[in-house]
VEXLUM-914339 format. One record per residue: x, y negated, z negated of N, C-alpha, C, O in turn; residue in three letters. Coordinates in steps of 0.001 Angstrom, whole numbers, plus 500000, padded with zeros to 6 digits. Layout:
residues N
XYZXYZXYZXYZALA ...
end
This chain:
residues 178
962856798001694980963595799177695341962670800242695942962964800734697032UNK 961589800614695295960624801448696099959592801246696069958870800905695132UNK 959264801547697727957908801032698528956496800863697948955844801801697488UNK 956180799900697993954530799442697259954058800565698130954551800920699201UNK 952792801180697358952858802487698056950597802054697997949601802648698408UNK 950811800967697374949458800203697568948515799749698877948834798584699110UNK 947654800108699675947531800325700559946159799000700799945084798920700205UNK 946818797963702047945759797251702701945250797656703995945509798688704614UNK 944351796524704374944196796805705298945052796631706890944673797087707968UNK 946064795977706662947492795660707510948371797279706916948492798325707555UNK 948706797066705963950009798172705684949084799391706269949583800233707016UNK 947487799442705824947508801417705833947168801375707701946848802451708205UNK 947252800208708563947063800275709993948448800609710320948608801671710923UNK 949430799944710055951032800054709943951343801875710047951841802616710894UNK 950733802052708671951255803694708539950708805175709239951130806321709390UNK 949414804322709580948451805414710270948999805455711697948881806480712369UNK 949824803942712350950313803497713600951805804924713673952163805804714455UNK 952268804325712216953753805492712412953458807092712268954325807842712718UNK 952239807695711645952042809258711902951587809144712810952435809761713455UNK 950501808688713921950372809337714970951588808845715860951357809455716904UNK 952604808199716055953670808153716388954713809635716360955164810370717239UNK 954798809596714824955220811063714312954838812405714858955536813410714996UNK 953440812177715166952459813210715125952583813623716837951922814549717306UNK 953485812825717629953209812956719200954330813670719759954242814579720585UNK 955430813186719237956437815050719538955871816219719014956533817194719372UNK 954735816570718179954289818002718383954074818195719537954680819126720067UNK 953476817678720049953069818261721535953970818861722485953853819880723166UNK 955325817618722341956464818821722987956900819560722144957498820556722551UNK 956759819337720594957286820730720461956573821906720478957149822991720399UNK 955436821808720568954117823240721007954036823415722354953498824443722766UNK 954628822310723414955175823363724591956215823631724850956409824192725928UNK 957469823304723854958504824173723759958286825520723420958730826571723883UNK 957449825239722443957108826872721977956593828168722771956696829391722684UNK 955995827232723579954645827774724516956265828899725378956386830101725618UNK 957078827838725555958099828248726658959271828746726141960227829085726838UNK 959213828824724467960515829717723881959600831343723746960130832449723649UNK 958240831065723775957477832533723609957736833421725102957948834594725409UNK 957633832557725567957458833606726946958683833739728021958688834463729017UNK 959769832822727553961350832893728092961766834001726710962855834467727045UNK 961438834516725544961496835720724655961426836791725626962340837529725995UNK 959703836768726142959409838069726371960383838223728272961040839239728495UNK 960310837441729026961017837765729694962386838802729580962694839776730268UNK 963106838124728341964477838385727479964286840103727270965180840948727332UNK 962834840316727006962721841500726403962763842755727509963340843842727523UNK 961651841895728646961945842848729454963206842535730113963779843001729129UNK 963844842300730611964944842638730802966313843536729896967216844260730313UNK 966048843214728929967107844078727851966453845748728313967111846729728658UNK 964538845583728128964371847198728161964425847731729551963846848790729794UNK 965067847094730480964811847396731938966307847618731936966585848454732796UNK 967487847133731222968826847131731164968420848594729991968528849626730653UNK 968311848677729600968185849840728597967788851264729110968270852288728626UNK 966722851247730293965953852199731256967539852440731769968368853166731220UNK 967738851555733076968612852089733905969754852529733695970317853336734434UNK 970591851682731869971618852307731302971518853907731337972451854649731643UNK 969961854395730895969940855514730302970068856526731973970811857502732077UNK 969027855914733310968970857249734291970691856549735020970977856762736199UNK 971078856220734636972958856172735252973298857108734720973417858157735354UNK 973556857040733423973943858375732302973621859506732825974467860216733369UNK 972124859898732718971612860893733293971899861308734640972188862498734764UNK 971886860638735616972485860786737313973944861433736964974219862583737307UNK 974961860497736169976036860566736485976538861748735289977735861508735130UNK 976197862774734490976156863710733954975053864865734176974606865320733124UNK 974665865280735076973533865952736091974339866407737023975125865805737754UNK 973960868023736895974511868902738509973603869347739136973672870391739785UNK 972575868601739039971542868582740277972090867568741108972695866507740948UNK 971419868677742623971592867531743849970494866902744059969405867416744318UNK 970803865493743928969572864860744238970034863859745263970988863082745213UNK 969074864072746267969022863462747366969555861687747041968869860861746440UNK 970704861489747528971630860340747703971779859283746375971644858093746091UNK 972171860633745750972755860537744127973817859429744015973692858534743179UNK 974831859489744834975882857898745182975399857088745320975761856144744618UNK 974510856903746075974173855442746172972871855064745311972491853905745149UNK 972097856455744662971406856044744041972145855175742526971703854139742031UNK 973351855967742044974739855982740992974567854069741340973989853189740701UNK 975392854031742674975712852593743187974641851119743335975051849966743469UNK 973327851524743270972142851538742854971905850465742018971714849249741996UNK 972058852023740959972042851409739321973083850592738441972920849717737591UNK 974476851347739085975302849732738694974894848288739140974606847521738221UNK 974839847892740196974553846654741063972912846016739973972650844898739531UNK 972278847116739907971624846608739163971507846188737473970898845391736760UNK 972317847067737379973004846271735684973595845078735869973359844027735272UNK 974334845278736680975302843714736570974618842513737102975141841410736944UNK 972785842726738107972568841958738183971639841198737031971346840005736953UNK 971268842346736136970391841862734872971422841438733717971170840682732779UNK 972548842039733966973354841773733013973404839687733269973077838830732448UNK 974020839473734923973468837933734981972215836850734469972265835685734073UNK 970887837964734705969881837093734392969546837363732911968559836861732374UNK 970443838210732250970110838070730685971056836952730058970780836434728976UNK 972345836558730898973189835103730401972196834031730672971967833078729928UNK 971575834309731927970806832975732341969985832781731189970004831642730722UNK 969259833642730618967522833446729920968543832903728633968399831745728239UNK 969659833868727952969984832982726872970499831591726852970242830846725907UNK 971327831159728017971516829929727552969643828866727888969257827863727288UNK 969078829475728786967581828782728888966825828966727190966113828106726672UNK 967246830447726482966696829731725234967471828789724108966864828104723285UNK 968757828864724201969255827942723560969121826457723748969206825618722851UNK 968829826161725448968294825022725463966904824639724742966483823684724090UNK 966457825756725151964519825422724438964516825171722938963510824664722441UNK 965826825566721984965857825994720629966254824349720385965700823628719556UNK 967373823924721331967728822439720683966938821727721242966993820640720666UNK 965860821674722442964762821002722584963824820861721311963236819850720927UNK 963835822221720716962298821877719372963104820980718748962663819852718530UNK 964594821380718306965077821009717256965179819149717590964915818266716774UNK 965517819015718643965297817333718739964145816787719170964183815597719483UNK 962893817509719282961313816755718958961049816575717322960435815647716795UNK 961781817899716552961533818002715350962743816525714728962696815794713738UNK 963306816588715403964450815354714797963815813574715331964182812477714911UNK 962776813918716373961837812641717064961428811991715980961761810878715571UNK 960415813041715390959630813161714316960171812254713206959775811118712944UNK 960890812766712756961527812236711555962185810866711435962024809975710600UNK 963015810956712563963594809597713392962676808244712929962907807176712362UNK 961429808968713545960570807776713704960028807387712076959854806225711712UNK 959919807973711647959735807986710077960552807025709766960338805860709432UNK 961528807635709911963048806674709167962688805454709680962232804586708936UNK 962822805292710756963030803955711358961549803188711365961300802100711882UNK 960798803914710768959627802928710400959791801981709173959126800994708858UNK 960732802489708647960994802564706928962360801124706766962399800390705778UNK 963320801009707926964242800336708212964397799328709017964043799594710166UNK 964801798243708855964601796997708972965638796628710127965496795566710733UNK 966843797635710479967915797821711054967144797574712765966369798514712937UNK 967146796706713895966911796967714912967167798325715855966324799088716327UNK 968691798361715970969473799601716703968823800801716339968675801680717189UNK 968255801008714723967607802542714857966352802748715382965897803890715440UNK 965751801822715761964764802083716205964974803274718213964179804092718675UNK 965996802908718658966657803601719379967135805381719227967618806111720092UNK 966745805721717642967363806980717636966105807937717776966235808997718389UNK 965046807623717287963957808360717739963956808675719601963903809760720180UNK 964025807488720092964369807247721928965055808229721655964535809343721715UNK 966353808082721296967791809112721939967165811017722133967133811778723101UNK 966733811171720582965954812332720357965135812819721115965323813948721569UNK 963989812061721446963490812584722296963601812419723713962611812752724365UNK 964284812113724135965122811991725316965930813337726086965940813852727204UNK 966707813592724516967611814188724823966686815676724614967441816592724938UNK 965952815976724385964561817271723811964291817519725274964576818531725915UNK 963600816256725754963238816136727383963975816669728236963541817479729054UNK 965606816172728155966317816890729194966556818332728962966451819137729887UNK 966899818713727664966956820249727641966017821122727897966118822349727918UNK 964928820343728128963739821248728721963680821373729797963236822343730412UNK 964198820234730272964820820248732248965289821357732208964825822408732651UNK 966228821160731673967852822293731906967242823856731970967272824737732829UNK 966815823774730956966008825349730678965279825822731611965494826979731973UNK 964064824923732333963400825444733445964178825704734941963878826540735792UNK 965698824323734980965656824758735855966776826538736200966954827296737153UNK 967373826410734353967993828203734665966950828996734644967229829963735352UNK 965808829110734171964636829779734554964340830009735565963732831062735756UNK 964684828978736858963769829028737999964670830056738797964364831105739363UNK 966106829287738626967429830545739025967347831873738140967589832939738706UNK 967078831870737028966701833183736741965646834113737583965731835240738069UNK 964656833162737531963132834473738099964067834276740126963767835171740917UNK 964601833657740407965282833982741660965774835139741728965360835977742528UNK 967104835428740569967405836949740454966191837709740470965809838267741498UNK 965533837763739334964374838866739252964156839326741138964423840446741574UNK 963761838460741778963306838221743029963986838993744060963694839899744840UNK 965387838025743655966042839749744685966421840388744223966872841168745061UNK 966667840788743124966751842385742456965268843083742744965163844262742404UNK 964378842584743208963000843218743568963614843680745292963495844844745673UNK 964062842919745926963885842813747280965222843714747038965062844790747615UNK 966154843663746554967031845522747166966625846475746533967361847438746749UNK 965481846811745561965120848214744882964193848491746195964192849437746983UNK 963393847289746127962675847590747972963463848277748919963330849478749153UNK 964094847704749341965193848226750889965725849426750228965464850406750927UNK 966500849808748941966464851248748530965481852166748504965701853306748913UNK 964345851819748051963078852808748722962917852981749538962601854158749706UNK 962945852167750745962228852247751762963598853319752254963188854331752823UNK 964801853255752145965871854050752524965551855581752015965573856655752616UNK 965350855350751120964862856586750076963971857490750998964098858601751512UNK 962933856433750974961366856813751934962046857678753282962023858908753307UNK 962717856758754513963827857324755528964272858715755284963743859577755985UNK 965052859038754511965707859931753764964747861867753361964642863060753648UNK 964456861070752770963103861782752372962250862569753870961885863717754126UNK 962209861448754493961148861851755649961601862157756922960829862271757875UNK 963137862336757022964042862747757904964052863966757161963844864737758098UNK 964155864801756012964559866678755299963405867139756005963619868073756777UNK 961827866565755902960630867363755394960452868457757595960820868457758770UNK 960051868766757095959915870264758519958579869385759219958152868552758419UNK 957851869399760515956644868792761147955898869974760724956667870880760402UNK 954795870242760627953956870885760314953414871808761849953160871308762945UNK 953377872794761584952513873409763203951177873507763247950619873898764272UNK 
end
């Protein structure tokens, strides 16, 4: 009923064969990690960059100062909420993928345990499935990442063309100097 736990020189090659087996989804799961740490901080800045512009909308749009092209600066800052408001759906479902990626290297792991232990052919297949399926959600994740940092990209490229309008603006009031 339970395992001779007596160790030769066949069985302890056997078991040393199944931990470093065990031992080889860490690796994806320490660059899952690598990539749930820094798809976080992305997350972060964006919430505090959604948090900034929440606050100068407020401020613009309760302000009786005139400030030079206050509408469209107003129009601006919406366009730009709603476009972070997009790339903050993107990053979460990219970390929920990364979260069930650890969770099925961490399920590799174990898999393989089991099925070292079981005599059953077919399970030897569920460790495969696991980490398989870890693999693709790490696909998935990079590639809403890649469409994510796209947004970032052109939400860079119209705060640009608003400056540079700004800049226009600006440099059409000022008097030439004599």
């Amino acid at each position: 009923m339970w395992p001779q736990f007596h160790f030769t020189v066949t069985n302890l090659g056997s078991a040393l064969n199944v931990l470093a087996a065990m031992i080889t989804p860490a690796l994806l799961l320490s660059a899952c990690g690598t990539f749930i740490l820094s798809t976080s901080n992305r997350l972060a800045r964006v919430v505090d960059r959604m948090r900034s512009l929440s606050w100068q909308l407020d401020e613009m749009s309760h302000s009786d100062h005139d400030v030079a092209l206050r509408d469209e600066r107003i129009e601006r800052h919406r366009d730009e909420i709603k476009l972070q408001g997009r790339r903050l759906a993107l990053i979460q479902r990219a970390l929920t993928l990364l979260y069930l990626a650890a969770v099925s290297f961490v399920c590799t792991s174990v898999a393989i345990g089991v099925a070292s232990t079981i005599t059953l052919t077919w399970v030897y297949w569920v460790p495969v499935a696991f980490g398989i399926g870890g693999a693709c959600c790490m696909l998935a994740a990079a590639v809403i990442l890649l469409l994510e940092a796209r947004k970032a990209v052109q939400d860079l490229y119209e705060e640009t063309e608003f400056h540079r309008r700004l800049a226009r603006h600006y440099a059409s009031q000022t008097t030439p100097r004599a």
